[in-house]
C-alpha positions as CSV (number, residue, x, y, z in Angstrom):
1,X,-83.2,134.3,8.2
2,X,-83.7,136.1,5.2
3,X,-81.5,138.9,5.8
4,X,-84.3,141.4,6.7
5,X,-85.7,143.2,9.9
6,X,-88.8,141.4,11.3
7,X,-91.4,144.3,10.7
8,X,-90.4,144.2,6.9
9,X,-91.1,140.3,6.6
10,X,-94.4,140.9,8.6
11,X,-95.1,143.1,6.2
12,X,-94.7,141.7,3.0
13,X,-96.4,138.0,4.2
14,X,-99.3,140.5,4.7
15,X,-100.5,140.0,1.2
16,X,-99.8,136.0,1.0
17,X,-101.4,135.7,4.3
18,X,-104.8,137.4,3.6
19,X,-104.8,135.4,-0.2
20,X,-104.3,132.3,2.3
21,X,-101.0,131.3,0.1
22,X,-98.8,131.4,4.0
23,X,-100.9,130.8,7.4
24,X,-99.3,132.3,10.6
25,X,-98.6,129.3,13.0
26,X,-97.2,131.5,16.1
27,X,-95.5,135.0,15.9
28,X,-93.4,135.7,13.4
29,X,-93.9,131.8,12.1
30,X,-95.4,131.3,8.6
31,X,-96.1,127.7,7.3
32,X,-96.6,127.8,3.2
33,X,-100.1,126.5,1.9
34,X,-99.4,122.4,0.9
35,X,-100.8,123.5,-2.9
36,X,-98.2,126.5,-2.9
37,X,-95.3,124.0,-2.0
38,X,-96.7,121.4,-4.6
39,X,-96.7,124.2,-7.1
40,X,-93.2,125.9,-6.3
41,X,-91.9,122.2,-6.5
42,X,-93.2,121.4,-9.8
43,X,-92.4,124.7,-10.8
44,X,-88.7,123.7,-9.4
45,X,-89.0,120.5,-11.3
46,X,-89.7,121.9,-14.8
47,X,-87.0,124.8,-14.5
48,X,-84.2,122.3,-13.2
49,X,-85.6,120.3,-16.6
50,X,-85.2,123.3,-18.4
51,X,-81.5,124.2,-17.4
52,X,-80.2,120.6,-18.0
53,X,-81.8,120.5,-21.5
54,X,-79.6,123.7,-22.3
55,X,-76.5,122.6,-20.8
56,X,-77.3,119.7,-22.9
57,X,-77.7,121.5,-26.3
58,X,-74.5,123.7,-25.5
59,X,-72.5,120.6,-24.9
60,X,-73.9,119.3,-28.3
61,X,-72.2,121.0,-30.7
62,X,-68.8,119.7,-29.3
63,X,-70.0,116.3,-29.3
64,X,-71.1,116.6,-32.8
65,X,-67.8,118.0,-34.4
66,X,-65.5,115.2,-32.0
67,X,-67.7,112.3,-33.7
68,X,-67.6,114.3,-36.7
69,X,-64.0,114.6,-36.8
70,X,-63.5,110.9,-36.0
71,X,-65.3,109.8,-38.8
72,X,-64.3,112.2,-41.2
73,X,-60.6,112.8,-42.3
74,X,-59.4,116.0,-42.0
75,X,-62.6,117.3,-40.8
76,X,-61.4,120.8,-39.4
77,X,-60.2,121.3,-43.0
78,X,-63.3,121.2,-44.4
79,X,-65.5,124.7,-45.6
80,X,-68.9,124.7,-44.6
81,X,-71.3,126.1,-47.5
């Protein structure tokens, strides 16, 4: 499933596996630890939090010059100092 030959995956989950972070169900299944899927969602939470707060700020700008311009004549005119 993850585009790489059995042996190689068995291989890497080595490490998890003996730090008890994956548990080997049946061969070549792996379930992740319950705290290890708590984490990676919180983790998941805070970086989707993360993203939306700068698409927010890059959309601000724009928002701030169109009310800007509505309430101020001529706004594109004017020299910032």
């Amino acid at each position: 499933m993850a585009g790489i030959e059995p042996a190689v995956a068995a291989a890497l989950l080595r490490t998890p596996a003996a730090g008890h972070l994956v548990e080997r169900h049946a061969p070549a299944r792996y379930h992740i630890h319950d705290l290890l899927r708590l984490h990676a969602a919180g983790r998941a939470a805070e970086e989707d939090q993360h993203h939306q707060a700068i698409e927010r700020s890059a959309r601000l700008p724009a928002e701030v010059q169109g009310q800007a311009a509505a309430e101020v004549p001529h706004w594109s005119n004017l020299a910032v100092r």
